[in-house]
C-alpha positions as CSV (number, residue, x, y, z in Angstrom):
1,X,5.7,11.1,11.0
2,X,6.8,7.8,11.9
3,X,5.5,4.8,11.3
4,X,4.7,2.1,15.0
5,X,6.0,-0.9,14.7
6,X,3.1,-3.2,13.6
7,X,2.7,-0.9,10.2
8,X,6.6,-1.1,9.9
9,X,6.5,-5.1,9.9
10,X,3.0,-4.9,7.7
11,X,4.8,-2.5,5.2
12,X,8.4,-4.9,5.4
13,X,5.8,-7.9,4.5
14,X,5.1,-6.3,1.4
15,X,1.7,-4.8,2.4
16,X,2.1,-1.9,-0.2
17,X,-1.0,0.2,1.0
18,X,0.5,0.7,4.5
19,X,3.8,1.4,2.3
20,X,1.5,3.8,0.2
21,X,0.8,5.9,3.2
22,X,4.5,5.8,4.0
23,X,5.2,6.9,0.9
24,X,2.9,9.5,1.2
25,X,4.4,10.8,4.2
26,X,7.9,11.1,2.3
27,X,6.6,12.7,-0.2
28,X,5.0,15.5,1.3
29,X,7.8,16.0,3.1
30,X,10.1,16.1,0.0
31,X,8.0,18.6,-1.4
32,X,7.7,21.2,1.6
33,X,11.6,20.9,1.2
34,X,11.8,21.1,-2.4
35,X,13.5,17.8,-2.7
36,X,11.5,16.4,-5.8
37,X,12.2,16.3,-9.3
38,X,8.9,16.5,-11.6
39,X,8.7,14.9,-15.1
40,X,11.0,12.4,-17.4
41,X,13.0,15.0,-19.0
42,X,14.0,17.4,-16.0
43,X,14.8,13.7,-13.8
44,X,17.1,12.5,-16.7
45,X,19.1,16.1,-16.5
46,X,19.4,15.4,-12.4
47,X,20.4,12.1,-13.3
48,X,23.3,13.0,-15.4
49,X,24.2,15.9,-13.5
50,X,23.7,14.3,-9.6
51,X,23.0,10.8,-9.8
52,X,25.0,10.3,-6.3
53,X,22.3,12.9,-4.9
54,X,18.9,10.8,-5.4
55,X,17.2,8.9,-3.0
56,X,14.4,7.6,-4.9
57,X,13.0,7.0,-8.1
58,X,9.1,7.2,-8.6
59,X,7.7,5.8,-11.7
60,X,3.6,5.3,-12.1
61,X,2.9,1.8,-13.4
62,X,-0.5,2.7,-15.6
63,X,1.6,5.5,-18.1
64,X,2.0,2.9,-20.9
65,X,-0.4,4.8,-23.1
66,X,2.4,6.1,-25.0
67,X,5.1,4.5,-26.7
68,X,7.4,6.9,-26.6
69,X,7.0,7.8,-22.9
70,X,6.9,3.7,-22.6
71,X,10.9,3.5,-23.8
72,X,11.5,6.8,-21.6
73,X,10.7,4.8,-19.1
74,X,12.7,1.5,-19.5
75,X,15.7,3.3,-20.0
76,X,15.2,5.0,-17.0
77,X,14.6,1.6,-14.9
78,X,17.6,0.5,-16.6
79,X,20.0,3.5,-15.5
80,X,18.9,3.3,-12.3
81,X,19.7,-0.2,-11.7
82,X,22.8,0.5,-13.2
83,X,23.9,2.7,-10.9
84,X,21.8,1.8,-8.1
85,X,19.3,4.4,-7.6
86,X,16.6,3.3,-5.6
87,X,13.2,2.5,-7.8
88,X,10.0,2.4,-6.6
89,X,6.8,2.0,-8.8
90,X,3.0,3.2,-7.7
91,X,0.1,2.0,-9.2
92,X,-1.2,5.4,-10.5
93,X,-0.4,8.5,-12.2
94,X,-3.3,10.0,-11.2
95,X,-2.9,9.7,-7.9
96,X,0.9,10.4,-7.6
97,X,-0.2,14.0,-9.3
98,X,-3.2,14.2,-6.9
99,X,-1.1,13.3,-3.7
100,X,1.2,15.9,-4.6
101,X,-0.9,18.3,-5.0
102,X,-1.2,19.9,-8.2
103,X,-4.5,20.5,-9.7
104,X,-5.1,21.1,-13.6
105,X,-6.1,24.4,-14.6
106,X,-9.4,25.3,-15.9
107,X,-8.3,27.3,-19.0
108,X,-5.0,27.2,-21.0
109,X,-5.5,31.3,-20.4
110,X,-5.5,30.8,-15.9
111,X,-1.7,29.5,-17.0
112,X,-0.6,32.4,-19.3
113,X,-2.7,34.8,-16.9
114,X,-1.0,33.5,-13.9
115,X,-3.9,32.7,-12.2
116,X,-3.4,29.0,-12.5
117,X,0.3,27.0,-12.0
118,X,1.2,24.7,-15.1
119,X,0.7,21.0,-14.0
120,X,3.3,19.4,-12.9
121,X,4.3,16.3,-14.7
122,X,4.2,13.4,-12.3
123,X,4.9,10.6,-15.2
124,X,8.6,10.2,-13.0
125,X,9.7,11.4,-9.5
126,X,12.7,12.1,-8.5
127,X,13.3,12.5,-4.1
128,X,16.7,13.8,-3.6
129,X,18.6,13.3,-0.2
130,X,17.8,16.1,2.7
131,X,20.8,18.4,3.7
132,X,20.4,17.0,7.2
133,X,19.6,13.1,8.1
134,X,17.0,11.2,6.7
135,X,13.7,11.4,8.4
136,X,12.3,8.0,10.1
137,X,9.6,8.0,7.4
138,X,12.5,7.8,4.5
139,X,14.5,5.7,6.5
140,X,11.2,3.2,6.3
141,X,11.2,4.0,2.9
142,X,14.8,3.0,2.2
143,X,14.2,-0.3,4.3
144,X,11.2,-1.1,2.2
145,X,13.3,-1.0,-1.0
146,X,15.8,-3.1,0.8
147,X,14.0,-5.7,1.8
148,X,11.9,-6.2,-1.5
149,X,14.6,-5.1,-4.3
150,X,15.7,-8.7,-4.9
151,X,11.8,-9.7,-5.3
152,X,10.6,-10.7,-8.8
153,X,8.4,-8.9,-10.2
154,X,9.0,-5.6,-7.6
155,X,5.8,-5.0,-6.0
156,X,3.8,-1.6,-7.1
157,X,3.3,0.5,-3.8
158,X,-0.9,1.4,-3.6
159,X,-0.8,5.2,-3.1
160,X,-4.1,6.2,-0.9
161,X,-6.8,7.8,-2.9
């Protein structure tokens, strides 16, 4: 899916919930390709093994809850700009883990019964480059980052409900 022309310039103006659906697009994509990276510890192993190989960096802005995770975090921000890795924030957790998909099991016993997948963690996404070219939604993606990376503060992308 590509985005017309009027919802490139909105999304290039900074109007994050057109950028949300763009976002959303990528995403989905990523994950029929099985492009993403789920969770703070498995994205810190790509990053040391591949960082040359990610496109994007997804990091929720509401998972301050915990300290720990907190400093997780600004180390990862800070690797990223160091060896510029694209990073994009969302406004939600919740919805990042909704959008791609993964429901939470009823019963600890659905996971060990194999009725149920384990969540996924969705506190950090990684989207790794395709094999073949970029798709016109990532390419909108990549421009959005462009054009708002020397902002301050970053805007937080609005993921659709």
């Amino acid at each position: 899916m590509t985005l017309g022309d009027d919802n490139k310039e909105s999304m290039l103006s900074g109007n994050t919930s057109t950028t949300g659906a763009a976002l959303k697009d990528v995403l989905q994509e990523a994950q029929c390709q099985g492009r993403i990276t789920y969770g703070v510890y498995q994205a810190v192993k790509t990053l040391e093994m591949n960082p040359a190989g990610v496109m994007l960096c997804i990091l929720p802005e509401d998972n301050f809850q915990d300290v720990t995770l907190h400093i997780h975090f600004t180390l990862l921000e800070a690797f990223c700009w160091e060896n510029d890795i694209r990073l994009i924030k969302v406004d939600s957790a919740n919805k990042l883990t909704r959008l791609l998909g993964e429901q939470a099991p009823r019963h600890d016993n659905d996971i060990a019964a194999g009725r149920a997948l384990r969540t996924q963690d969705c506190n950090c996404v990684l989207l790794e480059y395709p094999e073949q070219n970029v798709s016109d939604a990532e390419s909108d993606m990549l421009e959005f980052y462009k054009s708002t990376c020397e902002l301050c503060p970053r805007p937080v992308v609005t993921l659709p409900e």
